[in-house]
LOTI-655228 format. One record per residue: residue number from 1; residue in three letters; x, y, z of N, C-alpha, C, O in turn. Coordinates in Angstrom, 2 decimals. Layout:
seq, type, n_xx, n_yy, n_zz, ca_xx, ca_yy, ca_zz, c_xx, c_yy, c_zz, o_xx, o_yy, o_zz
NUM, ala, X, Y, Z, X, Y, Z, X, Y, Z, X, Y, Z
...
This chain:
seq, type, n_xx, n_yy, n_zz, ca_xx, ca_yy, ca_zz, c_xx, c_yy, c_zz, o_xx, o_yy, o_zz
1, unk, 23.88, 5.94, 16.89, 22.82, 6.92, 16.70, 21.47, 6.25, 16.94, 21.43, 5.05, 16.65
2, unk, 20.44, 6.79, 17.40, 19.57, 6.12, 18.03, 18.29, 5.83, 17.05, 18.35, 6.73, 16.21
3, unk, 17.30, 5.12, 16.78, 16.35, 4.92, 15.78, 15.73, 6.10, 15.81, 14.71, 5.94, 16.48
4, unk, 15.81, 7.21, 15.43, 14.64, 8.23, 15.19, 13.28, 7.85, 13.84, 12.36, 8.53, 13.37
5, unk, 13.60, 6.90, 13.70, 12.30, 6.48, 12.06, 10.97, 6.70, 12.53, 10.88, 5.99, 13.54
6, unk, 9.70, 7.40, 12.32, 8.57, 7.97, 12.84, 7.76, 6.75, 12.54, 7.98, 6.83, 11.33
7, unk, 7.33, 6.13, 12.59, 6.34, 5.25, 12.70, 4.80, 5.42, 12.63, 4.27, 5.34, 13.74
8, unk, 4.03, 5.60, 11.71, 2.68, 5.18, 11.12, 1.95, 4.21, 12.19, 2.67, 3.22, 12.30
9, unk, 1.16, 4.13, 12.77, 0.78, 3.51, 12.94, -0.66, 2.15, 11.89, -1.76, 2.53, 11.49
10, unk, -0.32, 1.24, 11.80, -1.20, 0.55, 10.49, -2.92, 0.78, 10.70, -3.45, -0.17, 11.28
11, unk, -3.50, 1.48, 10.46, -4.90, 1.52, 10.63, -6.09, 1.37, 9.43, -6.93, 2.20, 9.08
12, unk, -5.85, 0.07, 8.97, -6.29, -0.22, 7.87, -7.89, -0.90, 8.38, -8.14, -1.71, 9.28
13, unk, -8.72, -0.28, 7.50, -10.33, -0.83, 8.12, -10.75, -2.36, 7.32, -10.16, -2.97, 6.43
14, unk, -12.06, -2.67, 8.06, -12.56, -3.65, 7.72, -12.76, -3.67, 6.02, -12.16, -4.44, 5.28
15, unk, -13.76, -2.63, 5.59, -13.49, -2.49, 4.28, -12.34, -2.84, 3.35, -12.44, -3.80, 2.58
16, unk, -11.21, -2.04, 3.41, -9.90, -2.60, 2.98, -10.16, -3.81, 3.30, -11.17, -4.32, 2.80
17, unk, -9.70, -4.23, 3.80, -9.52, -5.69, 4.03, -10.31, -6.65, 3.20, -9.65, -7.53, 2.63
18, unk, -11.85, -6.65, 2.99, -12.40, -7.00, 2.34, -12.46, -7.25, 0.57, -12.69, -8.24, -0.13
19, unk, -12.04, -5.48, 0.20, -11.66, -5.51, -0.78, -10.15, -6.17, -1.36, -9.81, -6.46, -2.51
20, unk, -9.83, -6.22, -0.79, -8.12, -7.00, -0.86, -8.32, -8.27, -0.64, -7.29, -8.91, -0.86
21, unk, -9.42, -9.08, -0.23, -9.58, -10.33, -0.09, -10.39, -10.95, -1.14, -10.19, -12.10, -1.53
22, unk, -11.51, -10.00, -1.68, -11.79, -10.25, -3.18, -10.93, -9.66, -4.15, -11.42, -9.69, -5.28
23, unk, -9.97, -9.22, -4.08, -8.71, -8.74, -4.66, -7.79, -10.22, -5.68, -7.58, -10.61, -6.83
24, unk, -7.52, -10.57, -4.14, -6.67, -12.48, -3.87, -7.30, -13.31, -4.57, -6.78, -14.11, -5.34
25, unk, -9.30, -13.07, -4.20, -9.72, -14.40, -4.68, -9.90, -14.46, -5.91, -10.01, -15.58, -6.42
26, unk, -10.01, -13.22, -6.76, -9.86, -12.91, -8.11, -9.24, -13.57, -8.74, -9.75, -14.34, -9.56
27, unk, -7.39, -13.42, -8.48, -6.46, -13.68, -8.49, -5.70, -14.54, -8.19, -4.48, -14.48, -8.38
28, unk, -6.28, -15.44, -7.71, -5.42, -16.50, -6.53, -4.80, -17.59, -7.32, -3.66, -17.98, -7.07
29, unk, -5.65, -18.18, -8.46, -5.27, -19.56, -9.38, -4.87, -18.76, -10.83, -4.92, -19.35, -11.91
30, unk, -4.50, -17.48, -10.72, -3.60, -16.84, -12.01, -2.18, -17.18, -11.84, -1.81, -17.12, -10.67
31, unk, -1.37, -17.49, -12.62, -0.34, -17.43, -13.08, 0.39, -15.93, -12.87, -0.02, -15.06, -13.63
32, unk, 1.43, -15.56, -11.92, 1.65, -14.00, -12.00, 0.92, -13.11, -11.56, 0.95, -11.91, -11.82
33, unk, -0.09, -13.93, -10.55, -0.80, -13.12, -9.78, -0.43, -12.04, -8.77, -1.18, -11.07, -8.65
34, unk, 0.59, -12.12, -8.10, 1.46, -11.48, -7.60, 1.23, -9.75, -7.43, 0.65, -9.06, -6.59
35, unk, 2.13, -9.41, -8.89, 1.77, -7.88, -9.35, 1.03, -7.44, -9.32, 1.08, -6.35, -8.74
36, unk, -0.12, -7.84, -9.84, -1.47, -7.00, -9.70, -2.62, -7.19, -8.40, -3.68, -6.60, -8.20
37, unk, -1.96, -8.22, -7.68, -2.68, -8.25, -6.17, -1.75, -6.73, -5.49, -2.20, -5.62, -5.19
38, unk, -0.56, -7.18, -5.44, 0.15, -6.02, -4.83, -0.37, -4.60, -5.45, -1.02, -4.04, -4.56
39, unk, -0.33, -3.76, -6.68, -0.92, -3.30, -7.16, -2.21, -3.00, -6.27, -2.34, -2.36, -5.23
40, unk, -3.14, -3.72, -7.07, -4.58, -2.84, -6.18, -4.30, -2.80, -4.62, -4.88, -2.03, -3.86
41, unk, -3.25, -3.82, -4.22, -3.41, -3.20, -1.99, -2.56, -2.29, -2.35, -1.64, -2.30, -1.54
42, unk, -2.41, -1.52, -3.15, -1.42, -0.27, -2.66, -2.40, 0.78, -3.32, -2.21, 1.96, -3.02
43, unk, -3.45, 0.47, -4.18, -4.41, 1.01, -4.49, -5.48, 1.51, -3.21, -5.76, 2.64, -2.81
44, unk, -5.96, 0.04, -2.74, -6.52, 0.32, -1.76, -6.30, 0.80, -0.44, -7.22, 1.35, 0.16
45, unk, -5.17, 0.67, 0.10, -4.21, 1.06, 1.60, -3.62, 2.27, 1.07, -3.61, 3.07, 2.00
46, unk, -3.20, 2.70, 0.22, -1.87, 3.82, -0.39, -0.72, 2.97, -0.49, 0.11, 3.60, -1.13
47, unk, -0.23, 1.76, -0.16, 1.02, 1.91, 0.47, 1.02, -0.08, 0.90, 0.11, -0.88, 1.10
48, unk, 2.07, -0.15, 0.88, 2.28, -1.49, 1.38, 2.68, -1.84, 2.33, 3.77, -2.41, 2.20
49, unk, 1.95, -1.72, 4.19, 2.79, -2.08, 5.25, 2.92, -3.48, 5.34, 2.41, -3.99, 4.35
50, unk, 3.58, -4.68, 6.43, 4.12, -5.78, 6.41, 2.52, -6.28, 6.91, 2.11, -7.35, 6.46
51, unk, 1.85, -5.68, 7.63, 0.09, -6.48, 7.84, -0.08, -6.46, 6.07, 0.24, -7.51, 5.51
52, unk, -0.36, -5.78, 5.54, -0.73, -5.86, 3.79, -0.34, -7.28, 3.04, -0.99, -8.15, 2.46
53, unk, 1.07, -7.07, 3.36, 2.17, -8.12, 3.07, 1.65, -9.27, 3.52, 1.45, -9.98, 2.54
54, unk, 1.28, -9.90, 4.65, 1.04, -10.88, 5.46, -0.60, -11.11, 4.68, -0.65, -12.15, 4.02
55, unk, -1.40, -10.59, 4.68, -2.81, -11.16, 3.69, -2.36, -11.61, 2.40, -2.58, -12.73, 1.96
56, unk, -1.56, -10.45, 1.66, -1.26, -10.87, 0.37, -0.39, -12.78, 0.10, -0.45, -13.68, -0.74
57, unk, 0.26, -12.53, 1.26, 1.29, -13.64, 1.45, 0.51, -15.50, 1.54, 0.73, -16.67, 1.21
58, unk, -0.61, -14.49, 2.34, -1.28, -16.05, 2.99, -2.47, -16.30, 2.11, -2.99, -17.39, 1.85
59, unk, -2.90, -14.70, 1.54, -3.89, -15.17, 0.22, -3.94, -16.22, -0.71, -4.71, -17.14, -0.99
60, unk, -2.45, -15.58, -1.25, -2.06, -16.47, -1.98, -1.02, -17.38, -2.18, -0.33, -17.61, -3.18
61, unk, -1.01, -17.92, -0.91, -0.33, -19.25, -0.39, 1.27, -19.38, -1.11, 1.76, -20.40, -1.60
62, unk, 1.81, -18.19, -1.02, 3.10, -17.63, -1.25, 3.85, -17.17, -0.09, 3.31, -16.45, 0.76
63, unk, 5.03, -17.54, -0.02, 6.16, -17.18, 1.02, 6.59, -15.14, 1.58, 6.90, -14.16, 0.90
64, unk, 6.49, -15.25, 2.38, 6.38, -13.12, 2.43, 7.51, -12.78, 2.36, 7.62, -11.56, 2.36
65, unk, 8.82, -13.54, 2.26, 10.18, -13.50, 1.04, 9.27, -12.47, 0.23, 8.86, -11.32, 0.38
66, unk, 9.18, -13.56, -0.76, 8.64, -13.22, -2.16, 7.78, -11.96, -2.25, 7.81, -11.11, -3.14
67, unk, 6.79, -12.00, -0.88, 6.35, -10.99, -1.73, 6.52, -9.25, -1.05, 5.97, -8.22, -1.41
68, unk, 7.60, -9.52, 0.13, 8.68, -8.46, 0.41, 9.52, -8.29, -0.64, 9.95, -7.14, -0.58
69, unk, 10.01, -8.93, -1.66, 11.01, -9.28, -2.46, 10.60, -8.18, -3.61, 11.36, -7.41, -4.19
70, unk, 9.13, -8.36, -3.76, 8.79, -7.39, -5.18, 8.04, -6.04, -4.57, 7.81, -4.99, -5.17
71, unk, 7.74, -6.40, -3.19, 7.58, -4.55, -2.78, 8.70, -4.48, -2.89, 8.84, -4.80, -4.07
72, unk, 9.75, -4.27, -2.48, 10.56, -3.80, -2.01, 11.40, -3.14, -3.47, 11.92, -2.02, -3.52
73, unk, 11.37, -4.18, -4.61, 12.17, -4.44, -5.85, 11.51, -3.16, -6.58, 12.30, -2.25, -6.82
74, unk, 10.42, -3.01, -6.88, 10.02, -2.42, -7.90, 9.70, -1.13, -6.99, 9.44, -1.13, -5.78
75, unk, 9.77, 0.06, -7.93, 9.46, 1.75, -7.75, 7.86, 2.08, -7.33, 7.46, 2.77, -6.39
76, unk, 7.26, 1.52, -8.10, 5.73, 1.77, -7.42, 5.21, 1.55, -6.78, 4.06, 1.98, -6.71
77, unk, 5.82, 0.63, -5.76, 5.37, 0.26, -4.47, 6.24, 1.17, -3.42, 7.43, 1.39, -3.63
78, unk, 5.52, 1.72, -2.20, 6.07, 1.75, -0.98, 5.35, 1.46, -0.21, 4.14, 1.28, -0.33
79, unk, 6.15, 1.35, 0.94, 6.63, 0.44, 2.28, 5.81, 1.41, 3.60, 5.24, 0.88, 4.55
80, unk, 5.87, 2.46, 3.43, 5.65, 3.62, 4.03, 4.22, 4.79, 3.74, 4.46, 5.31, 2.65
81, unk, 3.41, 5.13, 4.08, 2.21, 5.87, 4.00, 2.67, 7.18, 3.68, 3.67, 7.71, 4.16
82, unk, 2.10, 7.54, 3.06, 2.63, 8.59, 2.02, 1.15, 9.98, 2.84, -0.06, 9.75, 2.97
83, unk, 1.77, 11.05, 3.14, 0.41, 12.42, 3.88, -0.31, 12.62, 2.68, -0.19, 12.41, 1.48
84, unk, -1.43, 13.30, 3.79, -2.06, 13.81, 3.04, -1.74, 15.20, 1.85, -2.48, 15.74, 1.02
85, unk, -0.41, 15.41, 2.22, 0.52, 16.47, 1.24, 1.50, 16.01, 1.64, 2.14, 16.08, 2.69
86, unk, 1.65, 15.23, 0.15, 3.02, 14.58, -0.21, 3.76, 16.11, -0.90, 3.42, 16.82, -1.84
87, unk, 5.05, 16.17, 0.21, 6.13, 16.73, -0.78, 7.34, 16.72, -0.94, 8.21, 16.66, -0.07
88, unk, 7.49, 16.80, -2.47, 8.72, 16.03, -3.56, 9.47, 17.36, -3.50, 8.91, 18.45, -3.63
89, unk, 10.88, 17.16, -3.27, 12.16, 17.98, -3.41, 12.41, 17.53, -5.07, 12.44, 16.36, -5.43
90, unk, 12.53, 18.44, -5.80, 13.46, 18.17, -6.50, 15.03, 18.37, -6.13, 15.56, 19.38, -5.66
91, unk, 15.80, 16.77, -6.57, 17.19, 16.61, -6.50, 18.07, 16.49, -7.74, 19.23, 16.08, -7.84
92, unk, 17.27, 16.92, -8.63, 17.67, 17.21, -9.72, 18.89, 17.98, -10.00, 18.95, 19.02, -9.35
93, unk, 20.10, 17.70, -10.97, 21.12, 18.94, -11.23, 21.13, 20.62, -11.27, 22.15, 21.32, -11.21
94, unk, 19.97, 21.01, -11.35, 19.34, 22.23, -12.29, 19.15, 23.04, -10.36, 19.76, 23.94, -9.77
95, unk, 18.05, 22.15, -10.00, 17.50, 22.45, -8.65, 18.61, 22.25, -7.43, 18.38, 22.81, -6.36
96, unk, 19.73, 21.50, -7.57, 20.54, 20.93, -6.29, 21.49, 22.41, -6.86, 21.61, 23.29, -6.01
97, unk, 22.00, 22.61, -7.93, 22.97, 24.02, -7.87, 22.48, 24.93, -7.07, 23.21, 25.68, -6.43
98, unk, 21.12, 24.99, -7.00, 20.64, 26.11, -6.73, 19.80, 26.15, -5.33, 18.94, 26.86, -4.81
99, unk, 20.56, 24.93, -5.00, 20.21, 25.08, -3.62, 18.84, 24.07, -2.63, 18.44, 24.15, -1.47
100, unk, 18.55, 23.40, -3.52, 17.38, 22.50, -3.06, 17.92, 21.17, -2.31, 17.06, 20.37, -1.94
101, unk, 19.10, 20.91, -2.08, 19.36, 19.94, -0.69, 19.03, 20.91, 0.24, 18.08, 20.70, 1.00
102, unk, 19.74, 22.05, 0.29, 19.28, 23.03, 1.43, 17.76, 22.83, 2.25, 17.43, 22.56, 3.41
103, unk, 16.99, 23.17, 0.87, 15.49, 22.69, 1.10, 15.02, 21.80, 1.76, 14.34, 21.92, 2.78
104, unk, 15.38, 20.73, 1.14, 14.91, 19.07, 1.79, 15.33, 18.94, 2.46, 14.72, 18.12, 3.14
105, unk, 16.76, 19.45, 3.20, 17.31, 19.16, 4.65, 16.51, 20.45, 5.80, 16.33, 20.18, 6.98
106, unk, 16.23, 21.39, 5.38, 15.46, 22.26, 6.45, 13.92, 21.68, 6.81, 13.37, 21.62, 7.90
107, unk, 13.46, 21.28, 5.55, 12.06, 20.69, 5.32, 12.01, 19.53, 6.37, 11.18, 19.54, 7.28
108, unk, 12.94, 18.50, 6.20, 13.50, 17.41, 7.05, 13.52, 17.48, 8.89, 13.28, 16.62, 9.75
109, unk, 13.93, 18.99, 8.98, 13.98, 19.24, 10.24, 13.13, 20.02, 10.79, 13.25, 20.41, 11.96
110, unk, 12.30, 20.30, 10.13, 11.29, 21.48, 10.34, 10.01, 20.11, 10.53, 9.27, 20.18, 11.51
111, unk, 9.85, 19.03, 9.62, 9.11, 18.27, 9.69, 8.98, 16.71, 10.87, 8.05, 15.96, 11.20
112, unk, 10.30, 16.79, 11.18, 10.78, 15.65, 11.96, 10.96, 14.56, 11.37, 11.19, 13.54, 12.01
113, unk, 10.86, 14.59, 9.81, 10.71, 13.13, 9.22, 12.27, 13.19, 7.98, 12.80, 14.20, 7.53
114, unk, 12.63, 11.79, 7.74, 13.65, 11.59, 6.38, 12.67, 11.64, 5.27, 11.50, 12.02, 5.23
115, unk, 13.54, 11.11, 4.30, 12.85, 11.15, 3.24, 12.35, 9.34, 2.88, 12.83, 8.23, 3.11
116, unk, 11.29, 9.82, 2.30, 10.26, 8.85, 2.71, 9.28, 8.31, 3.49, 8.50, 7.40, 3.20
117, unk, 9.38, 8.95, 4.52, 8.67, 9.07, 5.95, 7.03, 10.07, 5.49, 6.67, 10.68, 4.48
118, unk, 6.40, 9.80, 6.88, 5.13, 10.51, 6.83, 5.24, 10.79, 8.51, 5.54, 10.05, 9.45
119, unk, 4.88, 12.04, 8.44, 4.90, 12.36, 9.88, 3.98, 11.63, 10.50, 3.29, 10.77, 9.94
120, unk, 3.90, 12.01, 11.97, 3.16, 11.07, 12.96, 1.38, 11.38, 12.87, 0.44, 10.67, 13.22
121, unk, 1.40, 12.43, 12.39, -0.15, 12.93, 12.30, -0.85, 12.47, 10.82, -2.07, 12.48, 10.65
122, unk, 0.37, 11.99, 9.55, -0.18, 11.83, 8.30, -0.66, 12.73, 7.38, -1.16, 12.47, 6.29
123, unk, -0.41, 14.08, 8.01, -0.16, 15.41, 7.35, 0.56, 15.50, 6.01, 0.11, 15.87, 4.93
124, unk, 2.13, 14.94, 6.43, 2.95, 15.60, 5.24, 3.83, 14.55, 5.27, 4.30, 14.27, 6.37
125, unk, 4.27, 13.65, 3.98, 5.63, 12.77, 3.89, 6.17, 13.87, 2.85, 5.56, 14.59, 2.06
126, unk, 7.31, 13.76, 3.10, 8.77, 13.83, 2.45, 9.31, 13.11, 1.03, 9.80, 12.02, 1.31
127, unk, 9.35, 13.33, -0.09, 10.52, 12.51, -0.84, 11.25, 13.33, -1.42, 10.89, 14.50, -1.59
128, unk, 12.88, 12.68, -2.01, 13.15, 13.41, -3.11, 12.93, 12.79, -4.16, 12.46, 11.66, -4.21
129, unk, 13.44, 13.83, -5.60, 12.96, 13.33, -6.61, 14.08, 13.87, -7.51, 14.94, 14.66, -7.12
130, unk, 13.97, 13.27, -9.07, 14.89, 13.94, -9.75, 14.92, 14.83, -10.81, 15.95, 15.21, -11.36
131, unk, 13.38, 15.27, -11.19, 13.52, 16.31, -11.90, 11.90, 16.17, -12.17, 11.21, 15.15, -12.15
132, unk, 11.44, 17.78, -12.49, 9.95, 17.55, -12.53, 9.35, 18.36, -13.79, 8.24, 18.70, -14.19
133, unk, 10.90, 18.52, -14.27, 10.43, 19.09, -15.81, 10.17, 20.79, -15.13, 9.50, 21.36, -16.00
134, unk, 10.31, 21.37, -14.46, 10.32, 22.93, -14.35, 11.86, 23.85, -13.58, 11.94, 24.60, -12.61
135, unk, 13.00, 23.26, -14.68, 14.22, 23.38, -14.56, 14.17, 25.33, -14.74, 14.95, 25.90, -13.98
136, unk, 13.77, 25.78, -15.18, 13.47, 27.15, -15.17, 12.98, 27.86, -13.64, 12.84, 29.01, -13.24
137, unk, 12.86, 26.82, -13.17, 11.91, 27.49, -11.69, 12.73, 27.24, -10.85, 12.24, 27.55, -9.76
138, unk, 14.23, 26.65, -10.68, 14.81, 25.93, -9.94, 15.56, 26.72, -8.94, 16.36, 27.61, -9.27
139, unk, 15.23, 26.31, -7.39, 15.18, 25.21, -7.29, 13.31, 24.94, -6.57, 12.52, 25.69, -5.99
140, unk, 13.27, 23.59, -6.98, 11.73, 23.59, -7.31, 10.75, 22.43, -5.82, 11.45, 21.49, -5.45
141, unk, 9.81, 22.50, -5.36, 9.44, 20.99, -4.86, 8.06, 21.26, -5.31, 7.65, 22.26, -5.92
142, unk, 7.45, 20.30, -4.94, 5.91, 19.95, -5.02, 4.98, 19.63, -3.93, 5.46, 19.05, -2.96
143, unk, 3.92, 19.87, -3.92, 3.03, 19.57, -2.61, 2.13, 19.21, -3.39, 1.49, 20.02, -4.07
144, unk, 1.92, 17.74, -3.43, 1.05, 17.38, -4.04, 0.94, 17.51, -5.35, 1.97, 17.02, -5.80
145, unk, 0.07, 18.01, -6.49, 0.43, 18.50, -8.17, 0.89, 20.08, -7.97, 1.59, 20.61, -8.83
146, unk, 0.44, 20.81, -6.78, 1.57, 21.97, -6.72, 2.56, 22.62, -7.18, 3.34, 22.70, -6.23
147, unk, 3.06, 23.21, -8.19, 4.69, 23.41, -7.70, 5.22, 24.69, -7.74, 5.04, 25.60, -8.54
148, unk, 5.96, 24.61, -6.62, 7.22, 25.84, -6.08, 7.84, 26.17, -6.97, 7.93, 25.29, -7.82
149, unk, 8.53, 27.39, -7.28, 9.73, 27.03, -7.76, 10.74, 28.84, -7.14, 10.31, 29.57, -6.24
150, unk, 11.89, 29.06, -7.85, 12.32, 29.97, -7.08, 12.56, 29.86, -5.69, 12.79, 30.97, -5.20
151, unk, 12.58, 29.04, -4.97, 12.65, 29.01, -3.50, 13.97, 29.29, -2.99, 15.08, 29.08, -3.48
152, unk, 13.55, 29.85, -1.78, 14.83, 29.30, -0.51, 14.07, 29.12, 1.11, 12.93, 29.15, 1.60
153, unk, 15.38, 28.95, 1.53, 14.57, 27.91, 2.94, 13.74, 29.50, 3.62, 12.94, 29.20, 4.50
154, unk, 13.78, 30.55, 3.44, 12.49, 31.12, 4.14, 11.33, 31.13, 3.57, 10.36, 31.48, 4.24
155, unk, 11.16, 30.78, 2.32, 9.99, 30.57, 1.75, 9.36, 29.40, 2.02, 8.50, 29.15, 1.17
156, unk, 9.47, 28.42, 3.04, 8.86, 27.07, 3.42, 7.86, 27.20, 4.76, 7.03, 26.33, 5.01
157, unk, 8.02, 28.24, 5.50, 7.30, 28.50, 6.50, 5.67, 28.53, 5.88, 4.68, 27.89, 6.22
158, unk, 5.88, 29.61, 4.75, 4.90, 30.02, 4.22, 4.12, 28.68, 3.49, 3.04, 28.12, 3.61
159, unk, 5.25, 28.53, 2.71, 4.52, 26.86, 2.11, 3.83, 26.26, 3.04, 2.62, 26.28, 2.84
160, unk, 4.20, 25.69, 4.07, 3.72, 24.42, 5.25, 2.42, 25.50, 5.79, 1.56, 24.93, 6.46
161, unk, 2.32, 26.33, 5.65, 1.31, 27.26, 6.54, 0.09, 26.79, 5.59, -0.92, 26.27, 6.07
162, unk, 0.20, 26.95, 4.63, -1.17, 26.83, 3.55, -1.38, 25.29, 3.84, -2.55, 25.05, 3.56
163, unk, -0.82, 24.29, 4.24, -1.19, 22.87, 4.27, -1.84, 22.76, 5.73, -2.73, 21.93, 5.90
164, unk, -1.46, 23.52, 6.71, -1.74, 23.16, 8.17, -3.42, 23.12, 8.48, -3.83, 22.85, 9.61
């Protein structure tokens, strides 16, 4: 099967950069500096691509193992640029009876992206999720603090229309 993965291109400015370099130097002769360098570049970028990785790495005169090792490890980091309308499927029990893989797989193809992805324009990423606390509404997603609920896949046209 062939790589379909959409690709971001990294367009991180001078600014960023700057701030992430007084970020390091903050940080550089701490003990466990690590976390909270990573932390604010995902503050400052959204997101942790492998250029991010590579400052953080050489900042602080640490191996990019390591510090691929704890993006990658821990939940609050991603790898991937997240749109400007992030939206969360719930995959929750409550929401999947009732039909919300349906959702995230039409959403999926309607969008061109998996889950986790950000389309090519930075419009809209994809995730699922596992419950968002509105099990009454199910099956449910989110656009952003948004939320759906009651849905089925003809009600998504309409959704994506209000974001365009």
């Amino acid at each position: 099967m062939p790589n379909t993965k959409t690709v971001v291109p990294f367009t991180g400015t001078k600014e960023q950069e700057a701030k992430l370099q007084a970020v390091i130097a903050e940080h550089k002769e701490q003990k466990g500096a690590l976390m909270p360098v990573l932390q604010k570049a995902q503050e400052i970028y959204g997101y942790l691509p492998i250029e991010v990785q590579e400052m953080v790495a050489a900042g602080l005169g640490i191996p990019l193992e390591e510090v691929y090792g704890v993006s990658t490890f821990y939940s609050q980091f991603t790898l991937n640029p997240k749109g400007k309308y992030r939206i969360s499927v719930c995959l929750g029990t409550a929401c999947y009876v009732k039909g919300s893989g349906d959702l995230f797989n039409k959403l999926s193809e309607k969008l061109g992206i998996q889950s986790g992805m950000c389309t090519p324009d930075g419009r809209f990423s994809l995730d699922a999720c596992r419950c968002v606390g509105a099990c009454g509404l199910a099956p449910v997603l989110m656009v952003n603090d948004e939320v759906y609920g009651r849905l089925t896949v003809d009600d998504l046209d309409g959704i994506l229309e209000k974001y365009k």
